[in-house]
C-alpha positions as CSV (number, residue, x, y, z in Angstrom):
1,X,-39.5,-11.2,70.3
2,X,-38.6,-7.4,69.8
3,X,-35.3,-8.5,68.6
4,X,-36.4,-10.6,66.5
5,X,-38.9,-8.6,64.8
6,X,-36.4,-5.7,64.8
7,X,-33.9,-8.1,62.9
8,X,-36.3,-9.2,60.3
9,X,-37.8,-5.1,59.8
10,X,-34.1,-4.4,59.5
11,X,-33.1,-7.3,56.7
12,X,-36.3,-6.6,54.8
13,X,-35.3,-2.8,54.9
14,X,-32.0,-3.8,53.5
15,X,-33.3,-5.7,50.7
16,X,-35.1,-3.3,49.6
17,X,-32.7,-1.0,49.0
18,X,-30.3,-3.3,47.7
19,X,-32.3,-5.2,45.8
20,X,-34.7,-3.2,44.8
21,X,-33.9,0.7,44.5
22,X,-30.0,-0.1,44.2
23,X,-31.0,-2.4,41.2
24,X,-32.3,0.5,39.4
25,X,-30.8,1.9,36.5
26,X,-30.6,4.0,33.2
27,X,-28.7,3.8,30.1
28,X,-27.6,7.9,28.8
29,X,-28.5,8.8,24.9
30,X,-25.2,8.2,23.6
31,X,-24.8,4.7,25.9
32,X,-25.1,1.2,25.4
33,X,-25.1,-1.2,27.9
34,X,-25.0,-5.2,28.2
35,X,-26.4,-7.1,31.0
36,X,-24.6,-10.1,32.4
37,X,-25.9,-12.7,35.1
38,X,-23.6,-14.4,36.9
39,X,-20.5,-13.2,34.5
40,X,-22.8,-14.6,31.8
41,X,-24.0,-12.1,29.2
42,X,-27.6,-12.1,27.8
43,X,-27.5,-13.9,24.1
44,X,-29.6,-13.4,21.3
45,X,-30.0,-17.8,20.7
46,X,-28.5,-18.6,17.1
47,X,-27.3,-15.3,16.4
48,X,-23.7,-14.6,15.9
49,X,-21.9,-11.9,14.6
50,X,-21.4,-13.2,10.7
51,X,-25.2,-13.4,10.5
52,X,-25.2,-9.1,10.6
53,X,-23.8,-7.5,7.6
54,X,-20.9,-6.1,9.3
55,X,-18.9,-9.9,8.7
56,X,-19.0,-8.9,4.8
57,X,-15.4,-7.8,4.7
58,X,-14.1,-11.0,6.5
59,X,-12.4,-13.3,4.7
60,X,-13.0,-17.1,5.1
61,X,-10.0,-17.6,7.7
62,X,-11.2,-14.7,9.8
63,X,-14.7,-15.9,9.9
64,X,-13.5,-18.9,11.9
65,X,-11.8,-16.8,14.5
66,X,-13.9,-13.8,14.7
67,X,-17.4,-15.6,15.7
68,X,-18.8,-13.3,18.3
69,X,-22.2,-14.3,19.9
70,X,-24.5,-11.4,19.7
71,X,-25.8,-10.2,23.0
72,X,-28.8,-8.3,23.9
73,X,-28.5,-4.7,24.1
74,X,-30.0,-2.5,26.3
75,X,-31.0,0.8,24.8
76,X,-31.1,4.5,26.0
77,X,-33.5,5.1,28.6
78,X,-34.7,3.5,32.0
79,X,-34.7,3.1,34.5
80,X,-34.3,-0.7,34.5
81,X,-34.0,-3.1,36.6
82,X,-31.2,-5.8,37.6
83,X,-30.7,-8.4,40.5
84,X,-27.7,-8.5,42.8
85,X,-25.9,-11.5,40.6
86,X,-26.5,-9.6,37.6
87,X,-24.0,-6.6,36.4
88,X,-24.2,-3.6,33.7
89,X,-22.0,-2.9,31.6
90,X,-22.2,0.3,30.0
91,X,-20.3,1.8,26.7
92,X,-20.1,5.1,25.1
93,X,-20.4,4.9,21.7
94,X,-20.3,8.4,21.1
95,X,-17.4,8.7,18.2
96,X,-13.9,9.8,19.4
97,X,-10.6,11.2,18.0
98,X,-7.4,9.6,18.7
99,X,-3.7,10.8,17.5
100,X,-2.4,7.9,15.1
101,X,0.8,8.0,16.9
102,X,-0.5,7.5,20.2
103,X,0.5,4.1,21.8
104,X,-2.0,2.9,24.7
105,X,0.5,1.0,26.1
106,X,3.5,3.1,25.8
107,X,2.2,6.6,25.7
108,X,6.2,7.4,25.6
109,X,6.7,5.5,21.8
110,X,6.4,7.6,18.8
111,X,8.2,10.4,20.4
112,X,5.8,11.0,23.2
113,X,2.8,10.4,20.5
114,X,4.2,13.0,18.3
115,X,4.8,11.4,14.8
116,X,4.4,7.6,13.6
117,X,7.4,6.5,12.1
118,X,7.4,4.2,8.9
119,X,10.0,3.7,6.1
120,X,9.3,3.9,2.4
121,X,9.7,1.7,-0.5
122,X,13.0,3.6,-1.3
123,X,14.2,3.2,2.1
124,X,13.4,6.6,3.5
125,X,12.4,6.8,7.3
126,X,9.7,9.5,7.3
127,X,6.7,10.8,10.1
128,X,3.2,10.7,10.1
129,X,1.1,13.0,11.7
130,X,-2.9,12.1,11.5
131,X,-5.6,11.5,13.4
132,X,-7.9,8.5,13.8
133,X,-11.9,8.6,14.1
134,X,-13.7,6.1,15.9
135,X,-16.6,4.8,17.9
136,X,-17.7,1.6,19.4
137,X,-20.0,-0.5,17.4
138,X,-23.5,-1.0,19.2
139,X,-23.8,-4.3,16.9
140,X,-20.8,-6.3,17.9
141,X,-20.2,-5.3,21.8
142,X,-19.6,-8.7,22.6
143,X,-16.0,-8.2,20.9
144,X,-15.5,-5.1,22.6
145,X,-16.4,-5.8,26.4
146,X,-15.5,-9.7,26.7
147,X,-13.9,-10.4,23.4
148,X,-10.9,-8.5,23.9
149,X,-9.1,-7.1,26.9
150,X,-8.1,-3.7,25.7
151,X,-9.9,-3.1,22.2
152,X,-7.8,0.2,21.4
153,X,-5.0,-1.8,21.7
154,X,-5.7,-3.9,19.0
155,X,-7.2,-1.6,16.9
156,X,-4.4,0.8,17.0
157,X,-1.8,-2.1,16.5
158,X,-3.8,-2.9,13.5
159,X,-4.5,0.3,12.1
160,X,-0.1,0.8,12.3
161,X,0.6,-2.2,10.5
162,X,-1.3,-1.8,8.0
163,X,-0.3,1.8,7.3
164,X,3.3,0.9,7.5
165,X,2.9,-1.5,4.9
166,X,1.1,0.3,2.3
167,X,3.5,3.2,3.0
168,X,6.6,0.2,2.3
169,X,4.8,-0.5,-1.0
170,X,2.9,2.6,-1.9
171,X,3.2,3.0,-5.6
172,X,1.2,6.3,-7.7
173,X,-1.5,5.1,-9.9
174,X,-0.5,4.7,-13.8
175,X,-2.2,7.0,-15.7
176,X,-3.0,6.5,-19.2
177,X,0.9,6.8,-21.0
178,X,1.6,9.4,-23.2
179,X,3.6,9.6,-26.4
180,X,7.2,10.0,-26.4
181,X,8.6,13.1,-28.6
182,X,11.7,13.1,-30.4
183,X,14.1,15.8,-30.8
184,X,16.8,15.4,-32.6
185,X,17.8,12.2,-32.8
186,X,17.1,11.3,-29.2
187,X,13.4,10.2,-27.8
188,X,12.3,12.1,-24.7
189,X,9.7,11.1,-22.5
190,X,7.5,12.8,-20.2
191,X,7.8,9.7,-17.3
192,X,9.9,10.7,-14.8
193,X,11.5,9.2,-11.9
194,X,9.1,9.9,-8.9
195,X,10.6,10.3,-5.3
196,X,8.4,8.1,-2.4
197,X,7.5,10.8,0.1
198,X,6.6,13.1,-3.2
199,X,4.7,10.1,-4.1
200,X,3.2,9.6,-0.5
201,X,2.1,13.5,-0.1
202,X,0.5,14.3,-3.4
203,X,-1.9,11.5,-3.3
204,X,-2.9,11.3,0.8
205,X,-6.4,11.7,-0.3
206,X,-6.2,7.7,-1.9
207,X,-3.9,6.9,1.0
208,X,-7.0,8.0,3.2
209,X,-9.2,6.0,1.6
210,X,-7.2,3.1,1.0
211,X,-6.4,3.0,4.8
212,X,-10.7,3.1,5.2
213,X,-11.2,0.0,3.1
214,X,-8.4,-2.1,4.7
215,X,-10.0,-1.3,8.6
216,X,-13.7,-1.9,7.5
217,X,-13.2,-5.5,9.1
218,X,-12.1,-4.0,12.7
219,X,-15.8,-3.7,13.2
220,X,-16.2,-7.7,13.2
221,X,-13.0,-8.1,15.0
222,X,-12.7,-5.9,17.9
223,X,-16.4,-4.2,18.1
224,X,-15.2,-1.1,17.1
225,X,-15.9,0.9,14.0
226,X,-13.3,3.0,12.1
227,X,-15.1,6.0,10.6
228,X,-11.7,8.0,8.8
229,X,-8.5,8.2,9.1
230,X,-6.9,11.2,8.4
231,X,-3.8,11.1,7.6
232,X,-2.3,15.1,7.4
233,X,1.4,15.0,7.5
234,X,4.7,13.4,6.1
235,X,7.8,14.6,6.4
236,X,11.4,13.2,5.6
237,X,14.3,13.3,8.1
238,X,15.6,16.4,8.7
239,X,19.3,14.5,7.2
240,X,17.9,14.4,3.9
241,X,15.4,17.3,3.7
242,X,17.9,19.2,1.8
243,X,18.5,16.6,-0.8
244,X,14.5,15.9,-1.5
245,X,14.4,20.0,-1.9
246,X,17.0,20.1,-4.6
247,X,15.6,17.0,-6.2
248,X,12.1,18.6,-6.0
249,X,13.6,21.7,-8.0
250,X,15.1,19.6,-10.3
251,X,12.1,17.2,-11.1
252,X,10.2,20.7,-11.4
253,X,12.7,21.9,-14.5
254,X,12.7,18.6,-16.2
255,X,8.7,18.8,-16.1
256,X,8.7,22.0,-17.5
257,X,11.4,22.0,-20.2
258,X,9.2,18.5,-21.2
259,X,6.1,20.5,-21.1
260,X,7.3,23.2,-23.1
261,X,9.0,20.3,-25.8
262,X,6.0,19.1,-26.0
263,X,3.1,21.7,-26.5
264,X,6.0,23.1,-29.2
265,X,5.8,19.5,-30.8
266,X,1.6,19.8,-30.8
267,X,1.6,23.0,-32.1
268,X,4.2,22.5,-35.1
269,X,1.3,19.1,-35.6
270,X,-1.5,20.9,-35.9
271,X,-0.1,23.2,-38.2
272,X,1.3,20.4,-40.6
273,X,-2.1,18.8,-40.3
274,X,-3.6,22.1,-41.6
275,X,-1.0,22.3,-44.4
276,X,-1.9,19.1,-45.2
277,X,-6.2,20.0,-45.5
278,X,-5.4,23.2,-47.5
279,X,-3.3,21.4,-50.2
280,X,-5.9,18.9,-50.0
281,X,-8.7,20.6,-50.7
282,X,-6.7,22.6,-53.5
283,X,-6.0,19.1,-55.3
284,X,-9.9,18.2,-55.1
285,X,-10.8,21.4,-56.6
286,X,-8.6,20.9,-59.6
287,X,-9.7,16.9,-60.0
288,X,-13.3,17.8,-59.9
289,X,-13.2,19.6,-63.1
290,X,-11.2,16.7,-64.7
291,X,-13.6,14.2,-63.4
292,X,-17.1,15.7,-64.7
293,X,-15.2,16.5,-68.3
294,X,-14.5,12.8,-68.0
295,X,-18.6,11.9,-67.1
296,X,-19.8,14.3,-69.8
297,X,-17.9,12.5,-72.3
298,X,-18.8,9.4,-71.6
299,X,-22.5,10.3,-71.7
300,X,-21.6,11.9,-75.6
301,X,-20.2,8.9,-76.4
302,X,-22.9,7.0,-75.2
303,X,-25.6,9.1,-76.7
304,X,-25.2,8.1,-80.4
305,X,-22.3,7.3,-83.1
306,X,-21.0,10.4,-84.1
307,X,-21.7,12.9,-81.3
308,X,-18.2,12.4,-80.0
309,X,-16.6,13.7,-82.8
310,X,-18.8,16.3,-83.3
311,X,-18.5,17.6,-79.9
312,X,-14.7,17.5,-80.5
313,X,-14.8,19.2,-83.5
314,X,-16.9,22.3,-82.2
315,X,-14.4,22.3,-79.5
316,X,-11.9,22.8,-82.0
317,X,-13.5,25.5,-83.9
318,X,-14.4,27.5,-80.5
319,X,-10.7,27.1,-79.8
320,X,-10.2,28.7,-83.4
321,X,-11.8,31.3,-83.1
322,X,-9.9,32.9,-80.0
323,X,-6.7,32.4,-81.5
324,X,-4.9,34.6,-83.6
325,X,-2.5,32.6,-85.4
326,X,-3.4,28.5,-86.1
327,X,0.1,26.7,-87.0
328,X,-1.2,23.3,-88.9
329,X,1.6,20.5,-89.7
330,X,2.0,20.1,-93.7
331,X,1.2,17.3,-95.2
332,X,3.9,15.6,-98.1
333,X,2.6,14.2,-101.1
């Protein structure tokens, strides 16, 4: 009966602390965590992932293949309590900072995660150095613990590919186009043939950005949220680094031998356009005269029969009377 007793003290001893203490736990500020029973995780019912917001940027083809169920979370704090067939998982969602050339996979590619290779639209094969914010997304953690085996993975493969394109096609925004200038007989313009990786490392700011707006889907699809990329670096092969210098200092004397062409062009038009007011106004002020002469005799003419002729005749007499010599045609009988 001792035995016995001693058996059952023992097993109920046990279970407590297996069941009870050793199912205690807590979740740290900057943790999530998802509960699963039985490899089954705790689902909000009717709730998937393109009824929250963060489905916006899926198009109608993705919706269909990125329908996560949304799970319940468990939030900072504790301690909690879970059964033996139940498990925790927990996820830091604290945001992180990851070399764009990384690979997860081959931490050897990219010249040991040095620089991301990617060719041009002119054929170029230039570097990338950057780096790569991001955090896991408390509202889609479904995607990131069961949806997909190794999230970074994906994200990274996705975040390359995209990047590679849009440096393959990357083409400077038009601006609004300027006049041409002549000189001589020939028309020079101020457009000028741009080199890629010129191209590619005076506008990295809308390269940034553009590289944020493509990735605000990864969110939906993998469960985890890009918040920048930061792209810092491109450089050409070290083969043609001497050519894009001397093309560089050429494209520089072309822009300013244009420049100068053409504030010398603006400055010779303002000056003709001044000309052109001064003689202007000089022609008004000698029609003005003309024109009330022209109003005051009509108003003469109107003003009774007669007063026309008299007003021409005193006219006369005034212009008499500051001459000095009067020569009058003869008349022949």
């Amino acid at each position: 009966m001792s035995v016995f007793f001693g058996i059952v003290c023992g097993f109920l001893a046990w279970f407590v602390l297996r069941c009870v203490v050793g199912g205690l736990f807590t979740v740290d500020q900057n943790e999530r965590a998802v509960k699963t029973r039985f490899g089954r995780a705790e689902r909000l019912p009717g709730v998937t992932t393109l009824n929250d917001p963060i489905a916006e940027h899926l198009n109608s083809e993705e919706r269909e293949r990125y329908c996560f169920p949304q799970v319940h979370v468990i939030l900072p704090g504790g301690p909690y309590f879970k059964w033996p067939w139940e498990k925790v998982h927990r996820v830091n969602i604290a945001t992180q900072t990851i070399n764009m050339a990384h690979d997860p996979e081959k931490p050897a590619a990219n010249s040991n995660g040095q620089w991301l290779e990617a060719v041009t639209k002119d054929q170029l094969n230039t570097g990338l150095t950057g780096q790569i914010r991001y955090r896991i997304s408390d509202r889609n953690l479904y995607a990131y613990v069961f949806g997909v085996k190794r999230p970074i993975v994906h994200v990274m493969g996705y975040f390359v590919s995209i990047l590679r394109e849009r440096i393959a096609n990357f083409e400077v925004p038009k601006a609004e186009p300027s006049p041409e200038m002549r000189v001589g007989d020939h028309i020079v313009s101020n457009a000028t043939i741009g080199v890629s990786i010129n191209d590619l490392r005076k506008n990295l700011r809308i390269l940034n950005e553009h590289m944020d707006r493509e990735c605000q889907s990864s969110s939906a699809r993998y469960g985890i949220l890009l918040d920048a990329s930061l792209i810092t670096g491109i450089d050409p092969p070290p083969e043609v680094e001497s050519a894009l210098a001397a093309i560089n200092t050429a494209y520089n004397q072309v822009s300013s031998d244009i420049s100068l062409a053409q504030a010398g062009a603006d400055q010779k038009i303002v000056q003709s356009r001044r000309a052109v007011e001064i003689e202007t106004l000089k022609a008004h002020a000698e029609v003005e005269p003309l024109r009330a002469l022209a109003r005051q005799l009509t108003d003469l003419k109107a003003s009774g029969a007669g007063a026309l002729e008299t007003y021409v005749r005193n006219v006369k007499l005034r212009l008499y009377s500051q001459s000095r010599r009067v020569i009058l045609e003869g008349r022949h009988e």
